[in-house]
SEMAR-641544 format. One record per residue (C-alpha): y, z, x. Coordinates in steps of 0.02 Angstrom, whole numbers, padded with zeros to 5 digits, always signed. Example, Ala and Ser with C-alpha at 12.3 -4.5 7.8 and 13.67 -1.06 7.14 Angstrom:
# SEMAR-641544
-00225+00390+00615 -00053+00357+00684 
END
This chain:
# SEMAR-641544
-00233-00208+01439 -00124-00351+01345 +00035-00397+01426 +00183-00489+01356 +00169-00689+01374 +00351-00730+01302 +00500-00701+01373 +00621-00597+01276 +00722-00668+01133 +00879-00630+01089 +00902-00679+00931 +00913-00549+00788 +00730-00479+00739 +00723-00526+00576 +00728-00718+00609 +00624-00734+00709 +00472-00863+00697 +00325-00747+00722 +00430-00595+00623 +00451-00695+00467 +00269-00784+00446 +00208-00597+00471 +00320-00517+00321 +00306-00675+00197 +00116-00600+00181 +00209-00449+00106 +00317-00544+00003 +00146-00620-00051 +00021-00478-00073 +00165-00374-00130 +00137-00470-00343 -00029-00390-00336 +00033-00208-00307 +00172-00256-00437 +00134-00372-00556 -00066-00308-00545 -00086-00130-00481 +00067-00041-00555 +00118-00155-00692 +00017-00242-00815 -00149-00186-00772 -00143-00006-00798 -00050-00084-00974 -00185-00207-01025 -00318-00071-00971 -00267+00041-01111 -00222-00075-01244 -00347-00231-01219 -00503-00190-01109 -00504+00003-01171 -00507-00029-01362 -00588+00099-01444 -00565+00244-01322 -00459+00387-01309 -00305+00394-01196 -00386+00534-01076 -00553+00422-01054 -00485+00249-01013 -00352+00366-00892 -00530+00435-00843 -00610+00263-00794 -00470+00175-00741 -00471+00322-00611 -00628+00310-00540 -00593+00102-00537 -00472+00161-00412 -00594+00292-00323 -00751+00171-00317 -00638+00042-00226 -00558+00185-00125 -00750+00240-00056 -00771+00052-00015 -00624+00019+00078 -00657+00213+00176 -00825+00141+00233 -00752-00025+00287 -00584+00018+00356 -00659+00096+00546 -00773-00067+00548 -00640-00180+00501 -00524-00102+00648 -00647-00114+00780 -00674-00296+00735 -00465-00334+00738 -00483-00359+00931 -00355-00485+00951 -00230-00606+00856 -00368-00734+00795 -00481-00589+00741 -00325-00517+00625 -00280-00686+00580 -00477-00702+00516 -00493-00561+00452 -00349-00557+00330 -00382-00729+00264 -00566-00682+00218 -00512-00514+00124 -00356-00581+00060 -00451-00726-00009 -00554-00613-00097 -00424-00522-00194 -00349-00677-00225 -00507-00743-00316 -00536-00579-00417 -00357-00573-00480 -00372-00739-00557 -00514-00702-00639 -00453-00556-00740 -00386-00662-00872 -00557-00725-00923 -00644-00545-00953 -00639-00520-01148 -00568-00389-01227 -00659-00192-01255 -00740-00254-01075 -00672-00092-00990 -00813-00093-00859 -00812-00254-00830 -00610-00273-00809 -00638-00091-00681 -00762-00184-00560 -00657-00351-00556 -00493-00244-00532 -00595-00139-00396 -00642-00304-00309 -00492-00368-00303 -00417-00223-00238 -00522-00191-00104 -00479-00383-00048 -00294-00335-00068 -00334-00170+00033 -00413-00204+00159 -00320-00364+00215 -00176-00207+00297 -00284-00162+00407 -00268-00327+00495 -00104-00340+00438 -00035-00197+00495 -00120-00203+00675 -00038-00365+00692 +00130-00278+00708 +00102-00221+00887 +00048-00415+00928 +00233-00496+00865 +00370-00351+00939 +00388-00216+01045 +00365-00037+01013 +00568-00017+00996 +00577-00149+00847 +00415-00073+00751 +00543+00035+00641 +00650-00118+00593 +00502-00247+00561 +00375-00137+00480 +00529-00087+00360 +00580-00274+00330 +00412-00340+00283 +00380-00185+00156 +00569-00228+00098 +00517-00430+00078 +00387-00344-00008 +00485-00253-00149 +00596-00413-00161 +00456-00551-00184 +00366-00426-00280 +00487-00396-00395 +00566-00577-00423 +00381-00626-00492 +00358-00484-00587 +00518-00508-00669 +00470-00673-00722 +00304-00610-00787 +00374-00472-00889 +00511-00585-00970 +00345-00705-01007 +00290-00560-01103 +00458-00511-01181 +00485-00681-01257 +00317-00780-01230 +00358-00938-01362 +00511-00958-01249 +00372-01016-01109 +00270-01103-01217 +00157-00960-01244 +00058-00888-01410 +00086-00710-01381 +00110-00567-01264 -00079-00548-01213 -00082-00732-01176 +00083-00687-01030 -00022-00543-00951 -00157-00659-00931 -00063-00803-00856 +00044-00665-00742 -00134-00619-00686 -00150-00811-00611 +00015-00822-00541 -00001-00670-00438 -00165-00764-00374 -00067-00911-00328 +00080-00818-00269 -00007-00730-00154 -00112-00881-00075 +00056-00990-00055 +00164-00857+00048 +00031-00817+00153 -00016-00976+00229 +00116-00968+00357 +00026-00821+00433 -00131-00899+00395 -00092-01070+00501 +00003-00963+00642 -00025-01013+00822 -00077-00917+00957 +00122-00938+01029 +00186-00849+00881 +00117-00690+00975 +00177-00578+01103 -00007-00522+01186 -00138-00636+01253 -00274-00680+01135 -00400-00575+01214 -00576-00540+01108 -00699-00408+01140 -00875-00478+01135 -00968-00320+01185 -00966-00250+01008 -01093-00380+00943 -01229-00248+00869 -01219-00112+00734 -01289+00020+00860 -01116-00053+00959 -01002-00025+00825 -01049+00142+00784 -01051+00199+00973 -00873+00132+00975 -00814+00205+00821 -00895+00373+00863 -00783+00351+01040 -00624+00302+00950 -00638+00451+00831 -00668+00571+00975 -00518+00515+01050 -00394+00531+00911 -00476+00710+00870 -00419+00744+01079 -00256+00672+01044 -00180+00839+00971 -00011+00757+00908 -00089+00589+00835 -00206+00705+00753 -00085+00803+00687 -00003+00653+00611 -00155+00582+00533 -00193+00733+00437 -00006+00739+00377 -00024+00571+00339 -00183+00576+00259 -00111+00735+00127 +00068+00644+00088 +00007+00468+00063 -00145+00521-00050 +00019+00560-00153 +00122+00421-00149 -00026+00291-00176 -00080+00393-00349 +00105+00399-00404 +00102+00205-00387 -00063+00184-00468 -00060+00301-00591 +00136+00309-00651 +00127+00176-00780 -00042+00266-00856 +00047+00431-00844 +00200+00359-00956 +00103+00292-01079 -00013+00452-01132 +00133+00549-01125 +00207+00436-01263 +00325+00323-01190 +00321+00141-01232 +00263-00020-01129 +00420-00108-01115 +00505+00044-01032 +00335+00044-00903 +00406-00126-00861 +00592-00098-00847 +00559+00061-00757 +00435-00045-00617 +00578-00195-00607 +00700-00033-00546 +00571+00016-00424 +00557-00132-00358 +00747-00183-00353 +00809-00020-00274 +00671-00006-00151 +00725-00196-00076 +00895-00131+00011 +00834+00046+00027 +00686-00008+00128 +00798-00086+00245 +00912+00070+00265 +00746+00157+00320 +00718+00059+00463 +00864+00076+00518 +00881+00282+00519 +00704+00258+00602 +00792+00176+00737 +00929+00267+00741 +00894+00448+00711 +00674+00437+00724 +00534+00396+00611 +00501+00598+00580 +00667+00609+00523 +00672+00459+00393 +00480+00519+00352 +00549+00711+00296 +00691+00617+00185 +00559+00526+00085 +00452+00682+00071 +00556+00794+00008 +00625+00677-00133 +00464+00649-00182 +00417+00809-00194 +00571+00841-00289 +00528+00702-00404 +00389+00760-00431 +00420+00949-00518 +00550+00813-00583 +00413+00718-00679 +00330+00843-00753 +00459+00912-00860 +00508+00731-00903 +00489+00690-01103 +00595+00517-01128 +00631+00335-01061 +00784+00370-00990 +00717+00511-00904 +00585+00418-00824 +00709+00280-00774 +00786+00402-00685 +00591+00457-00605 +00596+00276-00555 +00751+00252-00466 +00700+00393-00361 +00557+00319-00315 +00630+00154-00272 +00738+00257-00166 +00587+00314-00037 +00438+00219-00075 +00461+00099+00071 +00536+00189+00176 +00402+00325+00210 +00255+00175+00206 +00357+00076+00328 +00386+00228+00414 +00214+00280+00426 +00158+00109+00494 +00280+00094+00640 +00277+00279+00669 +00082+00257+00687 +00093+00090+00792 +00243+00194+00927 +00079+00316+00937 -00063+00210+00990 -00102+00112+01144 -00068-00074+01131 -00247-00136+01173 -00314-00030+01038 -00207-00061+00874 -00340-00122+00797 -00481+00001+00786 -00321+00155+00773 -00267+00050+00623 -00429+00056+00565 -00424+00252+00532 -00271+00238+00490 -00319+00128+00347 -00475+00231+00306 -00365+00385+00288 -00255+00302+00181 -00401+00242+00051 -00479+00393+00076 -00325+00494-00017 -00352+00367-00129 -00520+00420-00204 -00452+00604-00225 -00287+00554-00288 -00349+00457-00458 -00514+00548-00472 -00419+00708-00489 -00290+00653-00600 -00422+00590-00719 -00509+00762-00693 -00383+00886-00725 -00319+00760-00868 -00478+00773-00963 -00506+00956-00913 -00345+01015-00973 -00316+00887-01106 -00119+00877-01027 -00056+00707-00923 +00073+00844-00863 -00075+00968-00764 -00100+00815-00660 +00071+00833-00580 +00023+00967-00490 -00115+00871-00388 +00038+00780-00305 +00156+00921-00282 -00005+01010-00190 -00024+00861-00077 +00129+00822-00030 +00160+01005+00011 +00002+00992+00109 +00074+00827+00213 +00227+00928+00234 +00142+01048+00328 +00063+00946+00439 +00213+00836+00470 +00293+01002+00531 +00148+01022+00658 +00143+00847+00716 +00338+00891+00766 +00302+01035+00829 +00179+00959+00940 +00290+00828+01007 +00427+00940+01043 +00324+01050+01145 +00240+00912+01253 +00415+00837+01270 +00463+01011+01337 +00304+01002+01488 +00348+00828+01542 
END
């Protein structure tokens, strides 16, 4: 078992040393999920890799893009966790994945155009580099604060997120608004140079966390050696599932979890896509993502603190049921300003309930085993990710009608709803025995 090194600070949470390094790597990942993932991606997808197909197919394959890197990142996640042992481990770990969705987003720019394959297995590298870096990430909270501060600091880095985020992708998208006013030929030329700065965006904020030192950590550096062999790993992994299956009200929370996030990660991935084959222009995909990002900033914060104040449950239901609202919302919607609207909504809850989720996960879990929980956690979380594009492309092309896909999230989150209300229920009643 770890044990605290430091003696307790009092200065406020968010300034401190160890606090910041860890959420400038959200400020820095955060332009890929932006600028990348929900932005101009999806955008260039359609309009420069997919020339020459139909809106439903390149919705199709930019859907299973998302699914082949989801079944990736579900095979590595478990692995991943039982190998984030200790600080140095995480530290390692997120370089070397980070790194590699650094590399892959700079090279998008150089895939030509009508390349949709191509431009689906770069994207799917990249994002499984971007990916899987959280699950060392996100393990690390339990390594810089104690349990009662998870709330505030998971909230703060996913709000540092939406801010750095969105300050870069506002600069791309006015590149692409008014390219000759940065010395650029045209709009194409903008996505393509936004696809490098996210690279180097990403590899400058996170060498603070890179370069940490082993003081900037609450818990003694202690690595596991005995997991040195595949036939290891799996023994472990087999063990660390069979406990969270015994642990009725973490289970309970994993399958919620694993329902309402499968939502909210296709929303982000597929919103822009969904905009566009329903007719709605480019330039309101971008405004509508600079909202997102802007009202999610402050709102982020105000999550963290009703976690603190009134629970992580309680804060989680809030985001839930707007989205869910939003959602029946969205599929009646039929303009720009309409969607704007969509958007502000979102920005609303979108970091709250993954902030939420994280530091309601980390209160959960034993200290001394943050790493391979995280890893399931993580694993869950990709693995809604493979059902949640797939089956928007699916039901798209079945039914010929972007709209039909709404239902896929409104079914999911209901589902996640459900389970929430167990996972309560559970903790309620073993609350009641002790």
């Amino acid at each position: 078992m770890t044990k605290n090194t430091q003696p307790p600070q009092k200065r406020s949470v968010y300034f401190r040393r160890p606090v910041l390094k860890w959420a400038l790597y959200d400020w820095a990942n955060s332009a890929f999920s932006t600028t990348v993932m929900a932005g101009f991606f999806p955008i260039f997808f359609k309009e420069y890799w997919s020339l020459g197909l139909d809106a439903s197919t390149s919705t199709y394959y930019l859907g299973m893009a998302n699914s082949l890197a989801g079944v990736a990142l579900v095979i590595l996640s478990p692995f991943l966790g039982l190998f984030a042992t200790s600080p140095v481990r995480k530290k390692g770990g997120l370089a070397v994945f980070s790194l590699l969705g650094i590399i892959n987003t700079i090279a998008l720019p150089f895939i030509p155009a009508g390349s949709a394959v191509l431009a689906a297995s770069i994207f799917s590298l990249a994002s499984i580099g971007f990916i899987s870096s959280f699950v060392f990430y996100d393990s690390l909270l339990t390594d810089i604060v104690p349990p009662e501060d998870y709330d505030q600091v998971s909230s703060y880095g996913y709000a540092l997120g939406y801010l750095g985020g969105g300050l870069l992708f506002l600069i791309n998208a006015l590149m692409t608004i008014k390219p000759e006013i940065f010395g650029l030929s045209s709009p194409a030329e903008a996505v393509k140079i936004s696809f490098i700065s996210v690279g180097i965006w990403w590899l400058v904020f996170s060498l603070p966390l890179y370069f940490s030192k082993k003081s900037d950590f609450n818990y003694e550096d202690k690595i596991d050696n005995d997991l040195a062999t595949p036939s290891q790993f799996l023994t472990e992994l087999k063990h660390t599932f069979l406990e969270i299956k015994a642990h009725k009200i973490l289970f309970y929370f994993l399958m919620a979890y694993f329902f309402y996030i499968e939502a909210v990660n296709t929303t982000i991935k597929m919103a822009v896509d969904y905009g566009l084959s329903i007719g709605l222009q480019s330039s309101d995909m971008i405004k509508a993502l600079l909202l997102v990002q802007f009202v999610a900033f402050p709102f982020a914060i105000l999550f963290g603190w009703i976690g603190r104040r009134f629970g992580s449950t309680t804060g989680i239901y809030i985001c839930l049921f707007v989205y869910l609202g939003n959602s029946i919302f969205a599929n009646q919607l039929s303009n720009a300003n309409q969607f704007f609207i969509m958007a502000i909504l979102i920005g609303t809850v979108q970091g709250g309930v993954q902030a939420l989720s994280r530091s309601h996960f980390a209160s959960l879990v034993p200290l001394d085993k943050a790493g391979p929980y995280f890893g399931f956690f993580n694993m869950l979380g990709r693995f809604s990710s493979v059902l949640g594009p797939a089956l928007i492309g699916l039901v798209g092309v079945q039914t010929n009608s972007p709209r039909s896909s709404i239902f896929v999230l409104i079914t999911f989150f209901a589902i996640g709803l459900y389970f929430l209300t167990a996972h309560t229920r559970a903790r309620s009643i073993a609350k009641v025995k002790h």
